[in-house]
C-alpha positions in Angstrom: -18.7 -17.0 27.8 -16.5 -14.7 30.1 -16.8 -10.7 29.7 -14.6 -8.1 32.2 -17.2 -6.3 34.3 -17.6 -3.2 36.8 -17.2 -3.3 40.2 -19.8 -3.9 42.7 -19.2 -0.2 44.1 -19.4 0.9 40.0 -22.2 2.3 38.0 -23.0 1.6 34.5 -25.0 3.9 32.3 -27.7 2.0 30.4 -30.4 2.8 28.5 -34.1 0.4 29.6 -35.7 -0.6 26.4 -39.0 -2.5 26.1 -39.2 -5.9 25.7 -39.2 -5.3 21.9 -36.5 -3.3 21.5 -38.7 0.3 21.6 -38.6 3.3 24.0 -40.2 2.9 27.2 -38.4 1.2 30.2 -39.7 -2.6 31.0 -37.2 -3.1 33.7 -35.1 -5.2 32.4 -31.1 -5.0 31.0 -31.5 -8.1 28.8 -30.5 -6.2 25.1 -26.7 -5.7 23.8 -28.1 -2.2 22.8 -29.4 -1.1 26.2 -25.2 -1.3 27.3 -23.2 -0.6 23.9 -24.2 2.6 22.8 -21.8 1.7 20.2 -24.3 0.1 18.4 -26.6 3.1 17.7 -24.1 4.7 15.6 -23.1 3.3 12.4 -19.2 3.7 11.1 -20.4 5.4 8.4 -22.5 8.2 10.4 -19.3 8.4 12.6 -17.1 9.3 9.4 -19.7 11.7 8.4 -20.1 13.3 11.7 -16.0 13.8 11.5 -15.9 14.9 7.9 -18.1 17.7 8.6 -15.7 18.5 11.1 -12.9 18.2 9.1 -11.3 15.1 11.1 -10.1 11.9 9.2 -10.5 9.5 11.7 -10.7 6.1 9.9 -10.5 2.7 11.3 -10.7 4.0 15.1 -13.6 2.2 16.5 -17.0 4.0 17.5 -16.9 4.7 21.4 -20.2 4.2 23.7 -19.9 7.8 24.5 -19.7 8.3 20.6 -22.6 6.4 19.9 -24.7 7.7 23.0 -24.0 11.2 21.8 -25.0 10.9 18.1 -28.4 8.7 19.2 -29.6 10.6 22.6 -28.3 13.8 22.3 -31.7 15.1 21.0 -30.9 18.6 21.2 -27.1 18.8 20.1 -25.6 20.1 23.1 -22.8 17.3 23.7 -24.6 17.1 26.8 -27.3 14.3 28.0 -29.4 15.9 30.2 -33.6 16.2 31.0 -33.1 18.2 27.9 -33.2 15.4 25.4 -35.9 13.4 24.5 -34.9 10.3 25.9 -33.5 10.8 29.6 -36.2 9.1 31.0 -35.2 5.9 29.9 -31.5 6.2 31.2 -30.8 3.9 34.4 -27.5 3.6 36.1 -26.9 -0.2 36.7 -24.7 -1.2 40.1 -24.5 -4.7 39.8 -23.8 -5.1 43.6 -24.2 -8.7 43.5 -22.4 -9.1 40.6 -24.1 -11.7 38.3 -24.4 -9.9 35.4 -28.7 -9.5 35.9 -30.2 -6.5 36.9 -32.1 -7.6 39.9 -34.1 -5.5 42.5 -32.8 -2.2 43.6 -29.7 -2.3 41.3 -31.4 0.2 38.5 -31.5 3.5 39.4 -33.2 6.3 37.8 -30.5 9.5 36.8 -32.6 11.4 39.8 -32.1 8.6 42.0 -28.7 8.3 41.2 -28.1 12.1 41.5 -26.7 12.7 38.1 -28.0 15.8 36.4 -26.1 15.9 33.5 -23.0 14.0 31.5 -20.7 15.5 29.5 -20.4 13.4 26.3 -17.1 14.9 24.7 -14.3 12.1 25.8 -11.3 13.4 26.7 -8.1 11.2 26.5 -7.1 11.5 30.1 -6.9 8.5 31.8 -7.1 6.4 28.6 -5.9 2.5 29.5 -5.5 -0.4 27.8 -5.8 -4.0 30.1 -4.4 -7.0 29.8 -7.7 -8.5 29.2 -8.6 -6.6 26.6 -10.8 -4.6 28.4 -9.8 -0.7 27.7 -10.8 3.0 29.2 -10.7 4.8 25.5 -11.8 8.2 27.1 -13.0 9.9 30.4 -15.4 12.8 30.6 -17.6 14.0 33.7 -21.1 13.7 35.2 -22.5 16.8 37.2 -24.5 15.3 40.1 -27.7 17.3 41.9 -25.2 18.5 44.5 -23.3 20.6 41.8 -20.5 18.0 42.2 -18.6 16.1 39.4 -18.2 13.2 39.0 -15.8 11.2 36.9 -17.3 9.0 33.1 -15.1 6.4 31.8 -16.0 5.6 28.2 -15.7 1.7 28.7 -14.7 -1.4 26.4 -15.1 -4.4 28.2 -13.3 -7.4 27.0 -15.2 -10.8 25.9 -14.6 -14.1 25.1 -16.4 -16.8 23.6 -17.2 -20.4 25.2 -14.8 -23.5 23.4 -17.7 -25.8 23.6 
């Protein structure tokens, strides 16, 4: 199987499940769901979410920061911060040595990483599709400890299947 990846230099928001699946870090990025926050929000919840909005969004796919917003947002800011209930378990992944495992010193606590906050309203700017697929379908900020920002890309990375 081949999938487009981040950088070496890049940071990837991901959420450390147990081994099972549950709350509580184990250490390990080995579960679609700890990288596609897409997967905590169903398309129907996303309709519902816009409907109550009065937005007809239909067939648009549900973005990571979508699906991080409507499943970790615990308080309903549009913010994830120390606020909500599970920012704890949030880890930013470098891959430095790029293999695609989370080995030591590559998972970095939101403290460690000096992020204080992410703003989880996309905005459109800097949207991109690439040839591979792969696409930036929003960009929003991070505020770091300093009280600098920092700039989110709400990620699609492309994938494709083994022939054999």
């Amino acid at each position: 199987d081949q999938t487009a990846w981040v950088g070496p230099n890049d940071g990837m928001l991901v959420i450390d499940l147990a081994t099972d699946g549950s709350a509580g870090p184990d250490g390990q990025i080995d579960q679609t769901k700890e990288i596609a926050f897409s997967l905590w929000k169903t398309e129907d919840e996303r309709q519902a979410e816009l409907r109550e909005k009065g937005i007809d969004d239909t067939g648009r796919p549900i973005t990571d920061l979508e699906g991080l917003r409507h499943a970790f947002d615990s308080n309903g800011d549009n913010i994830l911060d120390a606020w909500d209930a599970r920012w704890s378990e949030f880890r930013v992944w470098q891959d430095a040595d790029q293999n695609g495992i989370a080995g030591p010193g590559e998972l970095l606590t939101m403290s460690e990483a000096g992020i204080r906050l992410i703003e989880l309203m996309p905005s459109k700017e800097g949207v991109r599709q690439f040839a591979d697929g792969s696409a930036i379908t929003g960009t929003s900020k991070a505020q770091m400890t300093d009280g600098t920002k920092m700039l989110v890309g709400d990620v699609t990375l492309a994938f494709r299947p083994s022939l054999t």
